[in-house]
N, C-alpha and C positions, 0 to 999 in steps of 0.2 A: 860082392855084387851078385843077386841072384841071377842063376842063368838067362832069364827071360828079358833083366834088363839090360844085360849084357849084350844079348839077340839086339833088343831094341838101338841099341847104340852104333851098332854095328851096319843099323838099312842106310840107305842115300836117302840124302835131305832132296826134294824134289822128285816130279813127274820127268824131269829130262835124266834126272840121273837113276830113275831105276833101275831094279837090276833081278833077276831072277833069282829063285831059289840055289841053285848050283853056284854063284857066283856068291853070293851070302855067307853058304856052307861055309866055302874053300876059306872065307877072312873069320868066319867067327872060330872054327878049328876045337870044338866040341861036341861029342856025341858024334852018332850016323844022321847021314843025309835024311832019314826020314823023319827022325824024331827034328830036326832042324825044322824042316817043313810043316811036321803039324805046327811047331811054335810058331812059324808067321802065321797059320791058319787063324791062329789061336789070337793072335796079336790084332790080327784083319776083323775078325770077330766082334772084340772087343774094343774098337775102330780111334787104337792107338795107329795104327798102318792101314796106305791105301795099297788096293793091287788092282794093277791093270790087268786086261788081258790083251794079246798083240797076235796077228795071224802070222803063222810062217811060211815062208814061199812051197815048203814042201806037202802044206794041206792041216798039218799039226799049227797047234797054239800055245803059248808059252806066256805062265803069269809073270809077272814083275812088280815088282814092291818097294815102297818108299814112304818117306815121313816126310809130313805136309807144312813140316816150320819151317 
């Protein structure tokens, strides 16, 4: 299975179970965190995945990502 789809399989199914980028990484367990990252960018892009964005109490914003079936 190529990486990408692998990625793919790997987001939450819904808006209530999104989950960030960091939390993604740690279950998919290939490559560095960033190259992870561009690939949901890449996924969000090409509008196989949705991503939120969500304010943090500290002032910072953190996206979250999910598949819409």
């Amino acid at each position: 299975m190529p990486d990408v789809d692998r990625l793919w399989a790997t987001i939450p199914i819904s808006e209530d179970n999104a989950e960030g980028a960091t939390e993604i990484w740690m279950r998919y367990e290939l490559g560095a965190h960033a190259t992870t990252h561009h690939k949901l960018n890449r996924l969000t892009a090409e509008g196989r995945i949705k991503r939120i964005s969500r304010l943090m109490p500290n002032g910072g914003e953190v996206h979250l990502y999910y598949r819409a079936e």
